[in-house]
N, C-alpha and C positions, 0 to 999 in steps of 0.2 A: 507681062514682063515684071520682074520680081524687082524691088528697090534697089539691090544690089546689082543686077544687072542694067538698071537706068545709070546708076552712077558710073559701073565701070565705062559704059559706051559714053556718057559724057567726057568721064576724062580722057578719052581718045576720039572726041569730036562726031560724034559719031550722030549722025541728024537723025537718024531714026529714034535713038535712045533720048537725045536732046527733045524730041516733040512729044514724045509720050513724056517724060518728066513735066513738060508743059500744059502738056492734056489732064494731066494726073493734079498739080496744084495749082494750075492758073482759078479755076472759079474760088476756091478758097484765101485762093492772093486778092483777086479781087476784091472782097468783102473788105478785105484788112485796107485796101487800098483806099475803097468807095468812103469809108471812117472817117478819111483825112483828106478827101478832094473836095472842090466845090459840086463836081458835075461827076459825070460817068464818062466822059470824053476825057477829063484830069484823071481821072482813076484807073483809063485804060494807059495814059501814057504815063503813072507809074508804075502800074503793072511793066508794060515793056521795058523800062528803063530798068525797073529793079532783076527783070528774068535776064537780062544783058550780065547783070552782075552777078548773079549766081553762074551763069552760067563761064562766068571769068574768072570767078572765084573759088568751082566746082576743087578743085586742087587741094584749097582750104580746109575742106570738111574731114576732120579727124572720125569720124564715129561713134561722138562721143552725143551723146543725146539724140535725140529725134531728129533725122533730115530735116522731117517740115518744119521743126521749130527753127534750126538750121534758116533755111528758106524765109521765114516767117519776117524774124532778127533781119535780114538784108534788107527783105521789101519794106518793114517798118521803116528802117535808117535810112532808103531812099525817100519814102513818102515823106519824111524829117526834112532831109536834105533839100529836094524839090523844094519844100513850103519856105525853106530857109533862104533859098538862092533866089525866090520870086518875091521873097520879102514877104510873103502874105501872115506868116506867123506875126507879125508884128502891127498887126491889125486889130486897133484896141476896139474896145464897147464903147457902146453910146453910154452918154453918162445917164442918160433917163433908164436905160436896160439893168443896168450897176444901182441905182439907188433906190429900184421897185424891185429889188431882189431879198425876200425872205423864204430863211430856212424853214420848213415844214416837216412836223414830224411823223404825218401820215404818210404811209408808202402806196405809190399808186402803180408801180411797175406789173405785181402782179396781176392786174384787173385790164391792162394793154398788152395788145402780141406786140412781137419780140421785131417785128416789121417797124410797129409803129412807134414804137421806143426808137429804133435808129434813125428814123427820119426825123424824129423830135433832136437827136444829139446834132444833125446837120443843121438846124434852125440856132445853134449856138454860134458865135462869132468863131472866127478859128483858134484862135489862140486859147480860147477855152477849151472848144472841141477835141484840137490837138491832147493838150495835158489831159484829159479826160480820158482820153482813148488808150493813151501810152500809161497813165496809173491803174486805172480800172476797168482794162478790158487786157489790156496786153502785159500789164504786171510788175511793169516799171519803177523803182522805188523814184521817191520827190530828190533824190541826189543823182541819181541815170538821167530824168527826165531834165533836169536844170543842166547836166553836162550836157543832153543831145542839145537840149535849145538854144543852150550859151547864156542860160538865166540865172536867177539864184533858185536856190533853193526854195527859199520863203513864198516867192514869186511863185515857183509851181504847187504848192500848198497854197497860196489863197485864188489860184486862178480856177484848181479840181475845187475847192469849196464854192466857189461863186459860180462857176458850170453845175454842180451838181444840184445849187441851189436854183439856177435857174431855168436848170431841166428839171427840177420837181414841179417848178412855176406852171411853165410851157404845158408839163404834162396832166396838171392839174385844169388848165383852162382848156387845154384840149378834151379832155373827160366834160367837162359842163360845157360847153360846146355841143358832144356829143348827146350830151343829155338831153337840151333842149332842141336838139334838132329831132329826137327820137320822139319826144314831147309835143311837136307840132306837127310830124306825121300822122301820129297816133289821133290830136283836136283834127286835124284835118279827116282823116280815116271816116273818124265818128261826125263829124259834121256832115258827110256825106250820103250818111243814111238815113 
């Protein structure tokens, strides 16, 4: 079924056209979802909640850019919303987290797949994680991101700096981690012979 034909059978209700639209970008709604939940059970019911709205909204879409980004735009604004209405964006750091946080200038992303970088941004508090995701994944300038959250501006420039700082941290002590756990396999390895 061609794009064009998912959407006209959505604007006329039509469940077959409606499931294969679903079939077609729920795993990649997902992804954007799992960013901003705590779990995969929060991440499935913004997935539902946000394909409720496209699909309400389907009317909306002028043709003016990419559907999926189209799509994309709603599910982000729900996963917003959600976090806004449950209060959890407003879930600060621990102050020991906030004052053992230094910038580092060595990059460590490209030496971790692309897995393990994500689950290091969910070890961030939310409200970090949040502005993180909505500037440097999803594109958000710090005056979008402060209108969706209700914050300032400022606020979302030093919450992406102190997330970004303190996923450099996380990712850094997960690599030496990594090391010595590869370090004791290895004296074990050789001890055994």
């Amino acid at each position: 079924m061609t794009e064009e034909a998912i959407l006209k059978g959505c604007l006329n209700n039509d469940t077959t056209a409606q499931r294969e639209l679903y079939n077609r970008y729920s795993p990649k709604m997902l992804a954007v979802c799992y960013r901003f939940a705590h779990n995969r059970e929060d991440a499935e019911d913004m997935l539902q909640e946000g394909f409720i709205k496209v699909f309400l909204q389907i009317h909306t879409f002028e043709n003016r850019g990419a559907f999926e980004g189209w799509i994309r735009r709603i599910i982000v604004h729900t996963c917003i919303n959600i976090l806004k209405k449950n209060k959890k964006f407003s879930e600060s750091v621990d102050i020991i987290h906030a004052t053992g946080v230094q910038v580092r200038e060595e990059s460590v992303s490209a030496i971790i797949q692309a897995k393990q970088v994500v689950e290091c941004i969910r070890l961030l508090p939310i409200g970090y994680r949040t502005v993180l995701n909505l500037y440097a994944v999803e594109g958000y300038s710090h005056r979008e991101i402060a209108g969706m959250l209700d914050i300032e501006e400022s606020t979302s420039r030093s919450q992406y700096t102190r997330a970004r700082a303190m996923l450099e941290d996380i990712l850094v002590r997960k690599r030496i981690l990594l090391k010595a756990k590869q370090q004791s396999d290895w004296l074990a390895a050789v001890s055994q012979r």
